[in-house]
C-alpha positions as CSV (number, residue, x, y, z in Angstrom):
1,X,-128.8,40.5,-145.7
2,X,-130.0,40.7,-142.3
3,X,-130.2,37.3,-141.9
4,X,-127.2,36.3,-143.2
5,X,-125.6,38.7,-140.3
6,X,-127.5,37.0,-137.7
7,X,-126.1,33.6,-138.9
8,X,-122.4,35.1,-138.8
9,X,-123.6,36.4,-135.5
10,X,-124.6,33.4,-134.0
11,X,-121.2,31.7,-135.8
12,X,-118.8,33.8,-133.7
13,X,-120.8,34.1,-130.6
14,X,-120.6,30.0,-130.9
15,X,-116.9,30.9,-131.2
16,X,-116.3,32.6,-128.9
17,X,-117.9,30.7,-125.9
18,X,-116.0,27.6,-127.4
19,X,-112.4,29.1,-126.5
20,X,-113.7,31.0,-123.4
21,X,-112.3,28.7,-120.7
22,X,-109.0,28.1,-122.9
23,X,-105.6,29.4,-121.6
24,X,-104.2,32.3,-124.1
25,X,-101.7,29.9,-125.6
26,X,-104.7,26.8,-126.3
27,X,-106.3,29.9,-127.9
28,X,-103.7,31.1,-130.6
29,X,-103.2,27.8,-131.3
30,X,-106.9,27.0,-132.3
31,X,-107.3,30.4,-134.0
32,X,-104.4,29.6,-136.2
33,X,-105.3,25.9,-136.9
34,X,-108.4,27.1,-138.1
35,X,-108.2,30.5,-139.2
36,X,-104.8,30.1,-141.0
37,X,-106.7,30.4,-144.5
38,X,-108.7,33.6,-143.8
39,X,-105.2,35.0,-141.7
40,X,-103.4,34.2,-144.7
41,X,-106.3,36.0,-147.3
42,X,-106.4,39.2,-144.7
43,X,-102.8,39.1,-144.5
44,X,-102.1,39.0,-148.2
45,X,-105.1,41.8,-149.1
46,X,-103.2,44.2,-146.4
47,X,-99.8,43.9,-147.9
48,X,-101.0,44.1,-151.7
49,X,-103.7,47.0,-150.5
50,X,-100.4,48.7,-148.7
51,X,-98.3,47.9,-152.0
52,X,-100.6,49.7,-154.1
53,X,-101.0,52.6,-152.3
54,X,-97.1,53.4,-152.1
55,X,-97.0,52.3,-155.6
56,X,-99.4,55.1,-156.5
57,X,-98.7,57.6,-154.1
58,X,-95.0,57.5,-153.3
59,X,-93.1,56.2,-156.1
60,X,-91.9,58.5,-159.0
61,X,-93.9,57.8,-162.2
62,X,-91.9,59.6,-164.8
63,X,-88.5,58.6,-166.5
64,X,-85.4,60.5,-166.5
65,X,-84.1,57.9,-168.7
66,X,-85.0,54.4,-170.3
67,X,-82.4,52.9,-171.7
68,X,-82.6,49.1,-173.1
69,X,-79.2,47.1,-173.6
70,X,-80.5,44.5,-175.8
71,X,-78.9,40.9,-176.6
72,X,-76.3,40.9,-174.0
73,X,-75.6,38.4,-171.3
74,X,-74.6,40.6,-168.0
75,X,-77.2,41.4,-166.0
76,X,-76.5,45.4,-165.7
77,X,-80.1,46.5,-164.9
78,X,-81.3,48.6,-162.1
79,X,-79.2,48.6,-159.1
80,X,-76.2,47.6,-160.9
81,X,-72.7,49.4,-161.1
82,X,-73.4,50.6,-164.5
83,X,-76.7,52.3,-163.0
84,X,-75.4,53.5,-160.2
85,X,-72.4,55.2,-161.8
86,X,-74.7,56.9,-164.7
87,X,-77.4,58.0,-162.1
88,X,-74.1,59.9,-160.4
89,X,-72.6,61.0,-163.4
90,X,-76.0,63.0,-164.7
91,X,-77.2,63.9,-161.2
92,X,-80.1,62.7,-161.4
93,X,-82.4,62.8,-158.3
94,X,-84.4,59.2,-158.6
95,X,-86.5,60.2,-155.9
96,X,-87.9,62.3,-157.9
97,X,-88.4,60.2,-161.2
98,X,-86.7,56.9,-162.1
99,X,-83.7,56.0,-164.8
100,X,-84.3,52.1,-165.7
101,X,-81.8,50.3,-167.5
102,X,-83.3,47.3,-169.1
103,X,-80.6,44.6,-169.8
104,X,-83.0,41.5,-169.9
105,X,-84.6,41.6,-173.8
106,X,-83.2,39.3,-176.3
107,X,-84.2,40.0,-180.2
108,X,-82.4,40.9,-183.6
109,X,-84.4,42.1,-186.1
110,X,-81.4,40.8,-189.1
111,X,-82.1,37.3,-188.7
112,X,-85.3,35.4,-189.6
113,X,-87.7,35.0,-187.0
114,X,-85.4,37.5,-184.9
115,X,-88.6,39.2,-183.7
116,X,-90.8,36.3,-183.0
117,X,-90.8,37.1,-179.6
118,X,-92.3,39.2,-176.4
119,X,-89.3,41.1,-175.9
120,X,-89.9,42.4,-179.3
121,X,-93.4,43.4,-178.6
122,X,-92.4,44.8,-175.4
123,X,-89.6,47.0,-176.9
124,X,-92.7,48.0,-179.6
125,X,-94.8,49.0,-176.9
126,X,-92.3,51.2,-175.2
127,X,-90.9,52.8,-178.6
128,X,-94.9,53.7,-179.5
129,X,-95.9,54.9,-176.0
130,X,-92.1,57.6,-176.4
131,X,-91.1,55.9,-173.1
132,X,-87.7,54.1,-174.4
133,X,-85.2,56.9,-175.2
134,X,-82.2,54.6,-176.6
135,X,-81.8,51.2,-177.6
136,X,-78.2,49.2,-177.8
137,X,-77.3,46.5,-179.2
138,X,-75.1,44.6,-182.3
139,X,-74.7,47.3,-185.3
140,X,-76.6,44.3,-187.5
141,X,-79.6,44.2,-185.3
142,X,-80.0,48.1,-184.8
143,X,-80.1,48.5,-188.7
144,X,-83.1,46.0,-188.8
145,X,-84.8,47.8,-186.0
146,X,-83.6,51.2,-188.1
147,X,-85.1,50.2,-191.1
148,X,-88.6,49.7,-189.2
149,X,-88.8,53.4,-188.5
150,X,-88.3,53.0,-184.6
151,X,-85.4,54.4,-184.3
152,X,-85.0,58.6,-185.0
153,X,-83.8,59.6,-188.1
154,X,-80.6,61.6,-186.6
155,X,-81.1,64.6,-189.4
156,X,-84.2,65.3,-186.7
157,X,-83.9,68.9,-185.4
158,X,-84.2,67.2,-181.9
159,X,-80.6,65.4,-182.5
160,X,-79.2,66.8,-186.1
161,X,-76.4,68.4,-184.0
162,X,-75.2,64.7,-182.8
163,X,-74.5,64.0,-186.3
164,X,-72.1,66.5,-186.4
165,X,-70.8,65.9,-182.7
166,X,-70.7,62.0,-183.5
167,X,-69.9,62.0,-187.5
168,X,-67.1,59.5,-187.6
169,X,-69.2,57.2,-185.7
170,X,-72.1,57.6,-187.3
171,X,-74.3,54.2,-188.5
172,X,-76.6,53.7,-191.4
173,X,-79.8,51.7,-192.5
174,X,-81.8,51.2,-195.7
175,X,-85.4,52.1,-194.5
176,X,-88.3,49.9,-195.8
177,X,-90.4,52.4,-196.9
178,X,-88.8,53.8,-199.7
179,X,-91.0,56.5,-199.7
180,X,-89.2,57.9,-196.6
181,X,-86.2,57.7,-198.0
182,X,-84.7,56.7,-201.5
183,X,-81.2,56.3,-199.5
184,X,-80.0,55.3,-196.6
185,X,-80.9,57.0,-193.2
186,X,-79.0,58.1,-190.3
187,X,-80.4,56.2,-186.8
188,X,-77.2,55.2,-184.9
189,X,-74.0,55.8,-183.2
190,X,-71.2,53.8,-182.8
191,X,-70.1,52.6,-179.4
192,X,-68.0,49.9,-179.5
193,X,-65.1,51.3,-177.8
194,X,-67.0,52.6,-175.0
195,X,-67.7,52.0,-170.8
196,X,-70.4,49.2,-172.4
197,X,-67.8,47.0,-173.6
198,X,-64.4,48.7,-171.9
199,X,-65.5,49.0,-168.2
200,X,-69.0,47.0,-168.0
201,X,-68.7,44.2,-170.4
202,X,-72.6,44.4,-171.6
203,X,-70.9,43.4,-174.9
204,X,-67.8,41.2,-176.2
205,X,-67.0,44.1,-179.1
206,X,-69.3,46.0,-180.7
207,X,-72.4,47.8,-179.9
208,X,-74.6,50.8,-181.2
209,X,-76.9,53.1,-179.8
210,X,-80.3,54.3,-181.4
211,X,-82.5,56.7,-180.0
212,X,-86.5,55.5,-179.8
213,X,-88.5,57.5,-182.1
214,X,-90.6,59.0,-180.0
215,X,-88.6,60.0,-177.4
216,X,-89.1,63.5,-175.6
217,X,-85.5,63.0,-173.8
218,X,-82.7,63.5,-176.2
219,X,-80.9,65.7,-173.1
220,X,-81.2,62.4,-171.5
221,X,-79.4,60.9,-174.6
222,X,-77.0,63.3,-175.0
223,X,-76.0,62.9,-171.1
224,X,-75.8,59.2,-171.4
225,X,-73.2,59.4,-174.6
226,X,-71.0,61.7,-172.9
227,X,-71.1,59.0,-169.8
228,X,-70.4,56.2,-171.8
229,X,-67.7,57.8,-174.1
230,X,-65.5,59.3,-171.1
């Protein structure tokens, strides 16, 4: 160890008397012809150190709300009108914690193959870990992703009074597991003549709205009907 600090020793002190009687311009051009590699490295731990750090200490973790707007072809995601006008209608401070709306997953669960993909898996992942509160898409492909058992069975005690609320618009599934159920379940709502096709165009002419299974934010849901059903 020691000696390998002598060597680096020696190795700048070499250095150093090399670009002594250099003007300051001869120098910056020498350091960067031949430093450019370990500027670059330095440079690029700094700003990924730096990145981290506000990432972990000054960015809000939690969700108000994680909505994801699958199948359509406008790019609505964070940032975007539709975003900005929900974030205004509910109030929500995202300083405090963040609403995402995902608009960029592609998968339908009634056609063959439909799920053969990592948008699939990634919408898996976020229904298991009770981070996705809704999902919207075609009324076809929210009955396949019904009959899974992702989506929450709206005679829940957490959302039975949106069955009431919404009971004209109500859509069904036939579950796979027959044990569940022996007839067909409750998991989504209607919303094909909402701000998601009216105002914002996410979809031509119909959509649906089911709420992830594990979700711990039906206020959240509730707040984002009322938004899109002004």
């Amino acid at each position: 160890m020691q000696e390998n600090i002598k060597k680096l020793q020696a190795y700048f002190a070499a250095e150093k008397k090399k670009i002594a009687n250099l003007s300051f311009q001869q120098k910056v051009r020498y350091i960067i012809g031949y430093y450019w590699l370990w500027i670059l490295g330095i440079g690029a731990a700094l700003y990924l150190s730096g990145y981290m750090v506000y990432r972990g200490f000054f960015t809000p973790k939690d969700y108000w709300f994680y909505g994801m707007f699958a199948n359509t072809m406008v790019n609505e995601g964070n940032g975007s009108e539709l975003w900005q006008d929900f974030v205004s209608f509910a109030e929500y401070d995202t300083r405090q914690k963040k609403v995402e709306i995902n608009s960029a997953s592609w998968f339908d669960p009634s056609v063959s193959g439909g799920t053969n993909n990592s948008y699939y898996q990634a919408f898996v992942a976020m229904v298991e870990s009770g981070d996705l509160d809704v999902l919207v898409m075609g009324e076809e492909g929210l009955k396949g992703v019904g009959s899974s058992g992702r989506l929450l069975d709206l005679r829940d005690d957490r959302c039975s009074h949106l069955l009431e609320q919404y009971s004209d618009r109500i859509i069904y599934c036939d579950p796979y597991d027959t044990e569940y159920s022996g007839e067909p379940v409750p998991i989504g709502i209607d919303l094909s003549d909402s701000l998601l096709v009216t105002k914002y165009h996410l979809y031509e002419e119909e959509c649906a709205l089911g709420i992830g299974a594990y979700t711990k934010r039906t206020e959240s849901v509730e707040t984002f009907l009322r938004f899109a059903l002004q």
